[in-house]
N, C-alpha and C positions, 0 to 999 in steps of 0.2 A: 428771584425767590430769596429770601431770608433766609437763613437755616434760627431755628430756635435753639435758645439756650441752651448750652450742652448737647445739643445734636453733632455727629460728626462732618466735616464739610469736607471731606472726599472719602475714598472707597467706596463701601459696600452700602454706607449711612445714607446715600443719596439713589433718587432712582435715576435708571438711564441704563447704557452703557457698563458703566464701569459694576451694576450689580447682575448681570445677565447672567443665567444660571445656562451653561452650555453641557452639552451630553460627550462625555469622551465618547473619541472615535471607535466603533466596534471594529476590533480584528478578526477579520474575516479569514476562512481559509478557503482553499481548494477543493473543486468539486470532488463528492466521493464515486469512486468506481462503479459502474453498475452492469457493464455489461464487459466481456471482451473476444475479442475476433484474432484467430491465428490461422492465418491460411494454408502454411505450409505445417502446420501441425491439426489440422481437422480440429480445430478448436471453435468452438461458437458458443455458449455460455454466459448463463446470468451469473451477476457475483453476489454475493453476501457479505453481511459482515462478519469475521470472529475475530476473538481476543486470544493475548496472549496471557495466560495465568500460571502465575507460579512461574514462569520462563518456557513451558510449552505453548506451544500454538497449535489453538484447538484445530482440528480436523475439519474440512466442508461438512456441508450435512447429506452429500450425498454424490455419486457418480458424476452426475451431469454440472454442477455446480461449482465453481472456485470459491476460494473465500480472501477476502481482504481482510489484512491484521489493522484495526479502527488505532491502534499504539504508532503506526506508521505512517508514511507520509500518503499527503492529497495528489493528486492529479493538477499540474503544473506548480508546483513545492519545489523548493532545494530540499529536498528528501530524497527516502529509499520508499519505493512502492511496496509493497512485500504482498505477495497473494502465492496460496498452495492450491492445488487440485492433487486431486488423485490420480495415480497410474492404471491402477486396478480396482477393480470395488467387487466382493461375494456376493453371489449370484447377478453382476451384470458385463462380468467382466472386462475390458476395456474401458476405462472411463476415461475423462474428459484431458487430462494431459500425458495422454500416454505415447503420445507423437512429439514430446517436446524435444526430448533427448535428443533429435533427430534434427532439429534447428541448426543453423548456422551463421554467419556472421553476417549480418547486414540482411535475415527476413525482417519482416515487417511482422508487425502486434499493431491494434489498434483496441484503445479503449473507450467505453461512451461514460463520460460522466452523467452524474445526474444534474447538470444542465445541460445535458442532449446534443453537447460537443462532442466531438471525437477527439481524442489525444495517440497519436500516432506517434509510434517507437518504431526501433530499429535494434536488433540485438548485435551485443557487444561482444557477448560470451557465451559459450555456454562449459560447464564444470560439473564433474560428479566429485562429490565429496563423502568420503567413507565416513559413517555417525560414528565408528567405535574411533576413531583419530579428530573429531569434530569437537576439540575444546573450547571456552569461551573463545577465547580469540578467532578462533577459526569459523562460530559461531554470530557471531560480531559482524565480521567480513559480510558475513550476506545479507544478516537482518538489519544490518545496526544502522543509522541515522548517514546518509551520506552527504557530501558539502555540494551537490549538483541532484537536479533532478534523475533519478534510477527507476528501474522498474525491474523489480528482483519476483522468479517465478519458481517455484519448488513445488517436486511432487519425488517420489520415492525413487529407488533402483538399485538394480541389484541384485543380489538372491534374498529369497525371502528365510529367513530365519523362522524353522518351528517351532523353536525352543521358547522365543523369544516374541513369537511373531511379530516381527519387525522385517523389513527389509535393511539391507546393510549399507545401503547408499543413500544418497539424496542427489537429485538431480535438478541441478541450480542454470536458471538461463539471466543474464544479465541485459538490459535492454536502458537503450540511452531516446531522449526523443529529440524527434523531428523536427527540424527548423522550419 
């Protein structure tokens, strides 16, 4: 083939190869959370999604339900998992993480993503952290982005505050997974 006058004779001037229009790679992430199973805390529960706005983290929508903060990490991520439930909920009383406190080192969590895996943890820790001493930093520590897959679980503790109604703790469980 000839190239004509003033046509260019490589790159993009010519067909083939060298002018293929290729689609960048899509980054994919980690399935999100959908359900999760704690056996030694009577947990069994769908999860939702909520956000964090303004720096709070919205509430579940309801007793029976967890919620994943969508700001934090996927399911098999070098992330921090973060998800809250309730302790107690008006008029149903007990609600869905009110056994967590009671965890220990090395129960077992298991979560389903929505690709219908299970992602099985093992807790690391568990911590109650008082809000009125829970500064950024301290704040950080639990939600914040970690360099290893985490699975961070909070729901309240403590006395309840009428003033304020608040409870005066927060009860954090840390959970690492399973190889």
């Amino acid at each position: 083939m000839v190239a004509a006058a003033g046509a260019p004779r490589s790159g993009c001037g010519r067909p083939g190869p060298a002018c293929a229009v290729t689609t960048p790679p899509r980054l994919t992430r980690g399935p999100k959370p959908v359900a999760i199973i704690i056996p030694d805390a009577e947990g069994d529960a769908p999860i939702e999604v909520n956000e964090i706005i303004d720096g709070k983290m919205t509430a579940p929508s309801g007793p029976w339900v967890v919620g994943w903060y969508r700001e934090s990490g996927r399911l098999g991520e070098a992330d921090n998992i973060v998800m809250a439930g309730h302790l107690d909920y008006w008029g149903a009383g007990k609600a869905v993480f009110y056994h967590i406190g009671a965890l220990k080192k090395d129960d077992r969590i298991e979560i389903i993503g929505d690709d219908d895996q299970h992602y099985r943890f093992t807790v690391e820790w568990v911590r109650t952290i008082k809000t009125a001493n829970a500064g950024p930093d301290a704040i950080r520590q639990v939600v914040g982005k970690t360099a290893d897959e985490r699975l961070t679980l909070i729901t309240c503790g403590g006395d309840f505050d009428t003033g304020t109604r608040e409870y005066e703790e927060r009860i954090v469980v840390r959970a690492i997974p399973i190889s």
